[in-house]
N, C-alpha and C positions, 0 to 999 in steps of 0.2 A: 563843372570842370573848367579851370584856367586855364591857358597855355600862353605862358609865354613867350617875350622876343625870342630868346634864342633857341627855345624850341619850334618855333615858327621859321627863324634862319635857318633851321638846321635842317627843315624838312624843304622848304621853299628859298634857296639864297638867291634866286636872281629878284631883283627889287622889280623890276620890271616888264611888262608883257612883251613878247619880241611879234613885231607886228608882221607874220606871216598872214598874204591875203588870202591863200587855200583856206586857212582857218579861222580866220576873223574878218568881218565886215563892217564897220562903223557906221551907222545911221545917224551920221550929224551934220548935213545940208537940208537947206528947204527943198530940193530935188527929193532928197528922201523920205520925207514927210507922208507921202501919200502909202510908200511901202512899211515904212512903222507906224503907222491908221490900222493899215489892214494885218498885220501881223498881230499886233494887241487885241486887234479886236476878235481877229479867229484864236488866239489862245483862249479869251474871256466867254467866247460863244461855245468853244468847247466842254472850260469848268459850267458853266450854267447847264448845258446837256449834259454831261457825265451830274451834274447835280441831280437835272429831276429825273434823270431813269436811275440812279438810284432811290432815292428817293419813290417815285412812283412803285417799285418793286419791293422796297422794305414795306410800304404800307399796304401791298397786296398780300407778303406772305407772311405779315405778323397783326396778331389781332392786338387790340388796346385790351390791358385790364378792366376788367370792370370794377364800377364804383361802387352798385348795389351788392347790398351784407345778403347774403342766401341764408347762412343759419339766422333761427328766431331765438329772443331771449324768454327764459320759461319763469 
């Protein structure tokens, strides 16, 4: 699917983010530094546990196919 400039104008016309601070915060000082560490890392700690308890749980309630042929050839 494409979309175009001015379907993107038409949906979005202000070109610019208006910097209300209730809704946005900028993490662009070395002051800030230590708070975007720890942000990235708890998002990324999160996907890894949402990863193995999935995971851990698909491989408890489904079995692997097997390899071995059951019927004999006659």
């Amino acid at each position: 699917m494409v979309i175009y400039y001015s379907q993107v104008y038409e949906l979005y016309p202000n070109k610019f983010l208006t910097l209300d601070e209730s809704r946005v915060y900028v993490l662009n000082t070395l002051f800030n530094l230590p708070e975007t560490y720890l942000i990235a890392w708890s998002k990324m700690a999160f996907a890894v546990a949402t990863w193995r308890c999935l995971s851990t749980q698909y491989s408890k309630t489904s079995e692997a196919p097997s390899t071995t042929s059951t019927s004999t050839a006659t």
